[in-house]
C-alpha positions, 0 to 999 in steps of 0.5 A, spaced: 827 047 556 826 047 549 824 052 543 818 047 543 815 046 550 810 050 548 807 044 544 804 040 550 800 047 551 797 047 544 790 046 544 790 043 538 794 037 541 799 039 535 795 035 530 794 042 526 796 038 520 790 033 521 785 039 523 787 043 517 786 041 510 791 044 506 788 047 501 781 051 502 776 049 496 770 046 498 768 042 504 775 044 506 772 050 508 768 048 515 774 044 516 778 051 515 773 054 520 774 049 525 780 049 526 781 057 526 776 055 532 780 051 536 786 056 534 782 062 537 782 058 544 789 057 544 794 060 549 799 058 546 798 061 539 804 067 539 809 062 540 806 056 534 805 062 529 813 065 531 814 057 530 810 057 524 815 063 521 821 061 523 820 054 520 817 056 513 810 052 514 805 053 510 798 051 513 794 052 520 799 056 525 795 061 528 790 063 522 784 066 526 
């Protein structure tokens, strides 16, 4: 078993870097929405956010 098998339970896919826009001005906001929308339904999102810190990422892990 692996530290990511989470992934395959991800609602976005794990595509979040093409959900979210990274960076938030503009038109970027309804993307932002959208995808904290698709983060809120997600059953996997402790592991994603833990995942997220652990791996110093910047943009769309478990941002509801």
């Amino acid at each position: 078993s692996s530290a990511f098998d989470w992934r395959a339970k991800a609602a976005c896919g794990i595509r979040i870097r093409n959900v979210f826009p990274g960076r938030n001005t503009g038109a970027a906001y309804q993307q932002i929405e959208e995808a904290k929308a698709v983060c809120r339904t997600c059953k996997v999102i402790d592991a994603c956010l833990k995942c997220a810190l652990d791996t110093n990422q910047d943009y769309g892990v478990g941002a509801v």
